[in-house]
C-alpha positions in Angstrom: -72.7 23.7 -4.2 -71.5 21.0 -1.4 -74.1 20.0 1.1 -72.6 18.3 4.0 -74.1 17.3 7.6 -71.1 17.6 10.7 -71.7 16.6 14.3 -71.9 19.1 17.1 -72.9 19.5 20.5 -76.0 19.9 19.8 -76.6 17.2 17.2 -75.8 17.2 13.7 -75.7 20.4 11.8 -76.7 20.6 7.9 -75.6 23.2 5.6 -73.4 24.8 2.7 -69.7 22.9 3.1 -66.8 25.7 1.7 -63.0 25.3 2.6 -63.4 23.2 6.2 -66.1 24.6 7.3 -70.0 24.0 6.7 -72.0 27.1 7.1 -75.5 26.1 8.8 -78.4 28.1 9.4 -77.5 28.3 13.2 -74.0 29.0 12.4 -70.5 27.9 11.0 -68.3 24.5 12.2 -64.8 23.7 11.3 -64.4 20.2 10.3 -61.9 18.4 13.0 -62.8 21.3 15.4 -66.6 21.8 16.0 -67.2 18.3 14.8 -66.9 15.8 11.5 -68.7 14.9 8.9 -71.5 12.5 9.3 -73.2 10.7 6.0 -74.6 14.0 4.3 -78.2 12.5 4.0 -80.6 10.3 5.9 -82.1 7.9 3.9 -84.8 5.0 4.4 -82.9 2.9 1.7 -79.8 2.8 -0.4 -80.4 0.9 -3.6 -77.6 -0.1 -4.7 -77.0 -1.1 -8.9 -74.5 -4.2 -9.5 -73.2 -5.2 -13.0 -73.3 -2.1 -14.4 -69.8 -2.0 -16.0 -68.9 -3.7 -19.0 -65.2 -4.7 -17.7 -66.7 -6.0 -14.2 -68.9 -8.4 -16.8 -65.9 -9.9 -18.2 -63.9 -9.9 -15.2 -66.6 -11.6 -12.6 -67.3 -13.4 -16.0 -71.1 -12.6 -16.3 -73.1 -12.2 -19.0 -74.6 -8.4 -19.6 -78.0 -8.0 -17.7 -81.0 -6.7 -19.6 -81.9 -3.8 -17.1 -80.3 -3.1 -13.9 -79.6 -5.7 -11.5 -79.8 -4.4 -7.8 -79.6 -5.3 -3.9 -80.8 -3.0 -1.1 -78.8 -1.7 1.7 -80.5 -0.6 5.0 -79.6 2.7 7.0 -77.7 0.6 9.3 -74.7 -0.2 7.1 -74.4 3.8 6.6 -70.9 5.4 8.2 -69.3 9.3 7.2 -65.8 10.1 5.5 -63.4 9.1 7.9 -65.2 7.0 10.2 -63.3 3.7 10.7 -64.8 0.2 8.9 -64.7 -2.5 11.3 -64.0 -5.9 9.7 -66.6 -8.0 10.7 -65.7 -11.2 12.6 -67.7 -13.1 10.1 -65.6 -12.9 7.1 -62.2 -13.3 5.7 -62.8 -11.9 2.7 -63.9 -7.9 2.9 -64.0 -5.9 -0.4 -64.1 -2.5 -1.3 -66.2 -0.9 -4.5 -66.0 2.6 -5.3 -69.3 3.6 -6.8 -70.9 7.3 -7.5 -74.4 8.0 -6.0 -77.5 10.2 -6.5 -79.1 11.8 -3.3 -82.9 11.5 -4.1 -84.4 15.2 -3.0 -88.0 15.2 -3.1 -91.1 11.9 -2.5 -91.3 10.2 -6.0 -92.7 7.2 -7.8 -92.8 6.1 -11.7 -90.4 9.0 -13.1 -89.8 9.2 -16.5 -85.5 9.5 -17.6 -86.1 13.1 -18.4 -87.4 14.0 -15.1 -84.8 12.8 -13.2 -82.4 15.6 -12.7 -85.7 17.4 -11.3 -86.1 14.5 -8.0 -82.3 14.3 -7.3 -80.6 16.6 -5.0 -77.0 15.8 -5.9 -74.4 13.2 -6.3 -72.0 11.8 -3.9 -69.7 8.7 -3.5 -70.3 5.6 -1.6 -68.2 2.5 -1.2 -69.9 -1.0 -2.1 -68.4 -3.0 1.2 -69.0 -6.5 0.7 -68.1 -9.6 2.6 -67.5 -12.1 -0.2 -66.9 -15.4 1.2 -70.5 -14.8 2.5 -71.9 -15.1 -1.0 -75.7 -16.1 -1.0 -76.0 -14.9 2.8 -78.2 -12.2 4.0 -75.7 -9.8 6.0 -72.9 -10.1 2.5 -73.5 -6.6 1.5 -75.8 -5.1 4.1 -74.4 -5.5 7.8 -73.2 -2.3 10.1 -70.7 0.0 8.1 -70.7 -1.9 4.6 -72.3 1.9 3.2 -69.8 4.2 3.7 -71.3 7.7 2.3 -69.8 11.1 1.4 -67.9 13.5 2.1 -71.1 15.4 1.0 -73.7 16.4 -2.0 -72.3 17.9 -5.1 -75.4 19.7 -6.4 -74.3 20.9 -9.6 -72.2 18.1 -11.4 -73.4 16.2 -14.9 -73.0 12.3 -13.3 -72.3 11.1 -17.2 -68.5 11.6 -18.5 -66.5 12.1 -15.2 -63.8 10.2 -13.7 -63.4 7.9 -11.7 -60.4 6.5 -9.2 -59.6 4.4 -6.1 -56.5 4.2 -4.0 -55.7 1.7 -1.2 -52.9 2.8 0.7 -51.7 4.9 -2.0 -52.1 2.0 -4.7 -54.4 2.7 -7.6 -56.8 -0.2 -7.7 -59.2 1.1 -9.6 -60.0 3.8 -12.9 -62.8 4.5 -15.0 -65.5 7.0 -16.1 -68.4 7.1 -16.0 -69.6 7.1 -19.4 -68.5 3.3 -19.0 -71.7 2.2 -17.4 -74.2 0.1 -19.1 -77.2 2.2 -17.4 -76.5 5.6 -16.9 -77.8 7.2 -13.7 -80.7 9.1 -15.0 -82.2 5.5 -16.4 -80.9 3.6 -13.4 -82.9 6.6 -10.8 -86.3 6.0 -13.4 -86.1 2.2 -13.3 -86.2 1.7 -9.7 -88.8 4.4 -9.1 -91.0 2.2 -11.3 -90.2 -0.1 -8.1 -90.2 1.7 -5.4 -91.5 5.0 -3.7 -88.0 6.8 -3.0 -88.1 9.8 0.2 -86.0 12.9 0.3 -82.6 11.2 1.6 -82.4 8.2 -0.1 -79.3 6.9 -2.4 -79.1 5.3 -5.4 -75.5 3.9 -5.9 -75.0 3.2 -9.7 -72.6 0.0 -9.3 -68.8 -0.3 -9.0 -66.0 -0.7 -12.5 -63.3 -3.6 -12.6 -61.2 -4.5 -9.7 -63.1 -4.4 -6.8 -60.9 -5.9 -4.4 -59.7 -7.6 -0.7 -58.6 -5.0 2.4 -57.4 -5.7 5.7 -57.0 -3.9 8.8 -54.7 -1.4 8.5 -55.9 -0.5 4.8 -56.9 3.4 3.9 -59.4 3.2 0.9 -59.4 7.0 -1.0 -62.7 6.7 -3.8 -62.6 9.9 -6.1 -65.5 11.0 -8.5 -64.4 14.0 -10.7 -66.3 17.4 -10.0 -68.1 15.7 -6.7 -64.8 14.2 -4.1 -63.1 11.6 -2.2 -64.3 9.6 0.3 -61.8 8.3 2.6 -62.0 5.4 5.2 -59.7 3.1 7.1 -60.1 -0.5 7.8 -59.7 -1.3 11.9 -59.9 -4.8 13.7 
């Protein structure tokens, strides 16, 4: 099942996504009619997981982390499929990272790897926006719209063994599957609840494979997880 959140009139309606059209408690909305899709959770956090493919290592050159290596992004950097990203005045060099992502579903702290399916409500994509040049600076990888999330929630997909692409305008930049990762997503979702409290909402992003790359205005970035979507977002002055 797709769980997806669209604006409307009255807000932002959440409910069962099906050919264009989510189907909400208070009634069905077309996408592009009634409203569009907003970022299909609400979280207080995204934690975000670098490092965590083997041919990122050896092409950023780095040397394979012991456990996962991560960076937090707050609910500020959060925009919905098709929203526009705005490159920021205070780079030159913007970057795009297509990464898969777990939708935690229920308040949780300290669960063990085989409990994890149990606290996640689904899986959904998010692209990694960074501003490189800004490398050892606070806003790099968490200013406004560097979280694009979405389309929706893919509640019954198995994260390990699915593939993975992105396209900027129309130019495969990226390709690999999951099963590629150094720490799959059940251990990555257990590690960091050892860390942290996680609330119903929050995201988990399970790092980016090789050739993350430059975009400039103009650019359409298409990120597609097998079994869960594509998120799709343009780059704008």
């Amino acid at each position: 099942m797709r769980l997806a959140r669209i604006s409307t009139s009255d807000g932002v309606a959440t409910g069962r996504y099906e050919d264009g059209v989510v189907h909400a408690d208070d009634g069905t909305y077309e996408i592009g009619v009634d409203g569009d899709l907003r970022p299909p959770c609400e979280p207080s956090a995204l934690y975000c997981v670098g490092r965590n493919y083997a041919d990122t290592l050896e092409q950023m050159g780095f040397e394979t982390p012991e456990e996962p290596d991560f960076f937090i992004k707050p609910p500020a950097s959060l925009l919905g499929h098709e929203d526009p990203i705005t490159y920021p005045e205070f780079t030159s060099e913007l970057t795009y990272a297509g990464e898969l992502a777990a939708v935690i579903d229920e308040r949780c702290h300290d669960v063990p790897v085989e409990q994890v399916p149990e606290v996640v409500r689904g899986y959904t994509i998010m692209n990694d926006v960074d501003a490189l040049d800004q490398q050892g600076r606070t806003p790099r990888k968490a200013f406004d719209g560097s979280g694009p999330l979405g389309p929706w929630i893919e509640t019954d997909v198995d994260p390990t063994g699915i593939d993975m692409w992105t396209d900027v305008s129309g130019e495969r930049r990226q390709e690999a599957n999951t099963s590629q990762m150094l720490f799959d997503p059940h251990e990555v979702v257990s590690y960091l609840s050892k860390r942290f409290t996680f609330r119903p909402g929050d995201v988990v992003a399970f790092g980016s494979p090789a050739n993350p790359g430059l975009v400039e205005p103009g650019d359409s970035i298409e990120i597609t997880y097998e079994n869960v979507g594509t998120l799709r977002n343009a780059i704008v002055e």
